[in-house]
C-alpha positions as CSV (number, residue, x, y, z in Angstrom):
1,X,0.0,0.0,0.0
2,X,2.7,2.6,1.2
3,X,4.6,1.8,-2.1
4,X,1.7,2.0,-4.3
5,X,1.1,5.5,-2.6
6,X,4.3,7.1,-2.3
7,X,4.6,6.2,-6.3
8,X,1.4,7.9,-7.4
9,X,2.6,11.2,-5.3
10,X,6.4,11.0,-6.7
11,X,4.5,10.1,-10.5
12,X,2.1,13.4,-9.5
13,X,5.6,15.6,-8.6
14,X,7.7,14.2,-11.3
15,X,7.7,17.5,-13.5
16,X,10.6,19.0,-14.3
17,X,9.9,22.5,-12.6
18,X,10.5,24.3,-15.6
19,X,7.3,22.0,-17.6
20,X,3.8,23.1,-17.2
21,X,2.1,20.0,-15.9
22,X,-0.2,18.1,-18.4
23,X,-3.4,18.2,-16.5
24,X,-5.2,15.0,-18.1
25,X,-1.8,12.9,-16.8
26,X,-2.0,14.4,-13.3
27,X,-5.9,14.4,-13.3
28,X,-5.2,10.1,-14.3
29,X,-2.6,9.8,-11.5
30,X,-4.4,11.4,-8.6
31,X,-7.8,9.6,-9.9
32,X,-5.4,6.4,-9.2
33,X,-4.1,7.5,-6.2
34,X,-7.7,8.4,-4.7
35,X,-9.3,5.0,-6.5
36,X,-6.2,3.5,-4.1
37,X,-7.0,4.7,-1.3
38,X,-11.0,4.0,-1.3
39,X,-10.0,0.4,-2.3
40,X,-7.5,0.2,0.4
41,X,-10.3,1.8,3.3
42,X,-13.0,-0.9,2.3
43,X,-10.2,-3.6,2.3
44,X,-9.2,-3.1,6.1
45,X,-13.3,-1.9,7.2
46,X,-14.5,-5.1,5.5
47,X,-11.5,-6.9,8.0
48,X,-12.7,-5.4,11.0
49,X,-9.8,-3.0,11.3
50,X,-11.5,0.1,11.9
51,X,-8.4,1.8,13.6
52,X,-6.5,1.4,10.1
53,X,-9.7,2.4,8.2
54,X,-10.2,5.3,10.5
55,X,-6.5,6.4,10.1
56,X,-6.4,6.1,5.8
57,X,-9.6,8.6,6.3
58,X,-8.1,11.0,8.2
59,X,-5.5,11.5,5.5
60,X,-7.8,11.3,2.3
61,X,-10.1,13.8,4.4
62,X,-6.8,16.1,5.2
63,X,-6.6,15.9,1.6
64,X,-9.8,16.8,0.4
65,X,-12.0,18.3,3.0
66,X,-14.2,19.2,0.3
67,X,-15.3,15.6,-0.7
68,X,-19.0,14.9,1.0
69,X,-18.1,10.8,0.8
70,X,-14.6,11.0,2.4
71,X,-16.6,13.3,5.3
72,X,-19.2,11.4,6.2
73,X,-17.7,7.8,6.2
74,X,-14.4,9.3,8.3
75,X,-17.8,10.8,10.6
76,X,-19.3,7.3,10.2
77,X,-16.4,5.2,10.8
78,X,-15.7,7.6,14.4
79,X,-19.2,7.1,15.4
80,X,-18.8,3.4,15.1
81,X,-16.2,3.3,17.4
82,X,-17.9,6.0,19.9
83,X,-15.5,8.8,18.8
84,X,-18.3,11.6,19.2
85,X,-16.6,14.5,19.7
86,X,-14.4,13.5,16.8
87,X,-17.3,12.9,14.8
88,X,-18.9,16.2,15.2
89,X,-15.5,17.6,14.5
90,X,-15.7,16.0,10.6
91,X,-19.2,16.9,10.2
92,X,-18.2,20.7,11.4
93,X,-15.1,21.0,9.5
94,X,-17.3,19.5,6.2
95,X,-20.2,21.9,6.6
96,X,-17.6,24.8,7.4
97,X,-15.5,23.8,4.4
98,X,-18.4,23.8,2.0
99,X,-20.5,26.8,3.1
100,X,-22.5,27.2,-0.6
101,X,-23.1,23.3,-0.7
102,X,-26.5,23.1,1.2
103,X,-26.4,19.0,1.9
104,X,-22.8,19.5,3.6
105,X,-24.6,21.0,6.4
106,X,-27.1,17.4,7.1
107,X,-24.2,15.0,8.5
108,X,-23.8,17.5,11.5
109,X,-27.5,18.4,11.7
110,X,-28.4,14.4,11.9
111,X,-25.8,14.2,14.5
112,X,-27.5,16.3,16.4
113,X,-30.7,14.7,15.8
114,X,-29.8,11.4,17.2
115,X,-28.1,12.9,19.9
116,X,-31.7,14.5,20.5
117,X,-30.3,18.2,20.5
118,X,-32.8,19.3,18.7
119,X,-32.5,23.2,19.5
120,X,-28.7,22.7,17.7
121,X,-30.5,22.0,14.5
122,X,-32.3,25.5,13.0
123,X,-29.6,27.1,13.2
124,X,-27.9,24.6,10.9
125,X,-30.2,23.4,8.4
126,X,-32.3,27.0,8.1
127,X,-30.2,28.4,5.5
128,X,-29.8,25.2,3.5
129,X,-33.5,25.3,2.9
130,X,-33.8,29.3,2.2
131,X,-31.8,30.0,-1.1
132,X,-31.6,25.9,-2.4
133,X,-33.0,23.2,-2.9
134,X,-31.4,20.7,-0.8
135,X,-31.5,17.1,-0.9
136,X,-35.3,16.0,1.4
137,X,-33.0,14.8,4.4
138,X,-32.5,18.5,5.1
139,X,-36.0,19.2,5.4
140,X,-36.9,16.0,7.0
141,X,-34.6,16.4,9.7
142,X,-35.3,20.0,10.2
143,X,-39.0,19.5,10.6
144,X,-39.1,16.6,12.3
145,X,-36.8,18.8,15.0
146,X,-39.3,21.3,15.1
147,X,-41.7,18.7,15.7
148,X,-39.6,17.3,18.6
149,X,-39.6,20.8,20.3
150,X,-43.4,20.8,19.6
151,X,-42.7,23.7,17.3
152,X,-45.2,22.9,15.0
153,X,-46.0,26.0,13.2
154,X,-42.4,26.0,12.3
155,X,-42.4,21.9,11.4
156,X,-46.1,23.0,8.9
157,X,-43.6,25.4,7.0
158,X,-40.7,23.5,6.1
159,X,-43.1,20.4,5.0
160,X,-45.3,22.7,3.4
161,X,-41.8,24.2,1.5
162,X,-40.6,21.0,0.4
163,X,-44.0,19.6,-0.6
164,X,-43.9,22.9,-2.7
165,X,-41.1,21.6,-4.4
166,X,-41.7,17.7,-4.4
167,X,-45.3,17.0,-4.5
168,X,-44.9,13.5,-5.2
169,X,-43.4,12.7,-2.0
170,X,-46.5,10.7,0.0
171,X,-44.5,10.0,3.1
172,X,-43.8,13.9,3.7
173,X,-47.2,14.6,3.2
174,X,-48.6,11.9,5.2
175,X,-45.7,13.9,7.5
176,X,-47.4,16.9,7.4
177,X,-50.4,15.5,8.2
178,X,-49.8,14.3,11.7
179,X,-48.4,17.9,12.0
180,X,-51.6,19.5,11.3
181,X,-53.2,17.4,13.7
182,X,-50.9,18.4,16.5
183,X,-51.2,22.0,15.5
184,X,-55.0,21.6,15.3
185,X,-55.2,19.7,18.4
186,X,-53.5,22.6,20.1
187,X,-49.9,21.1,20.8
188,X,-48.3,24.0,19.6
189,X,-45.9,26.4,21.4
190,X,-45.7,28.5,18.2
């Protein structure tokens, strides 16, 4: 593995500095290097050998903080092994990294949900909603948090948004639904 690594990155560097470097060749060698990495990750997970797994994350993370996949397995594989505060650290530094990519902000948000820290979520997943159209486990989560803090009035609005936008989906409007009820039942504290 080391060798297979350490010769993509001297392949990568091996430009005489006074050459431009041809893109499609170092776009082909970093492709390899990253393809060697992902094998090598599923190789020691699928083992059991999470420490390892954990570890080949860190650096392909380090490297591209910007890649969603790399974020939220490295997040995944630290939960798995009750690394929380590590976790949330990933799914801070991916969100914070990616400020214009509205599903960035969900690993951190769902972190929160499971953790019932429902309060933590607004504040997160709010703007992902306003100016996008983010993938439905933003809305989910953040209306299902409202619902949790019996904010229902706020829980009707973000299912009624992304009904707006995905009319089709029958399980968010069966969602909304039992929200209406609430809010009609008077359950509301908004």
């Amino acid at each position: 593995m080391k060798r297979v690594f350490f010769a993509g990155l001297l392949a990568l560097f091996a430009v005489a500095p006074s050459q431009v470097p041809d893109t499609k060749r170092l776009n082909t060698i970093w492709g390899a290097v990253v393809n060697r990495l992902s094998r090598q990750t599923d190789a020691w997970f699928k083992v059991g050998d999470y420490p390892r797994s954990i570890q080949l994350l860190r650096f392909h993370f380090g490297l591209d903080p910007t890649d969603y996949e790399i974020g939220t397995n490295l997040g995944f594989m630290l939960e798995n092994v009750e690394q929380y505060d590590q976790a949330l650290a990933v799914y801070i530094q991916l969100r914070t990294t990616n400020p214009t990519e509205p599903d960035d902000a969900w690993p951190e948000a769902f972190f929160y949900f499971k953790k019932k820290a429902y309060a933590k979520i607004p504040p997160i997943l709010e703007p992902t909603i306003k100016d996008h159209d983010p993938h439905a486990n933003n809305y989910r989560t953040l209306a299902e948090a409202y619902e949790k803090m019996n904010m229902f009035g706020d829980s009707k609005r973000v299912w009624e948004l992304y009904l707006s936008k995905h009319p089709e989906d029958l399980a968010g409007k069966a969602h909304l639904d039992r929200v209406l009820k609430k809010l009609k039942e008077g359950f509301s504290k908004k």
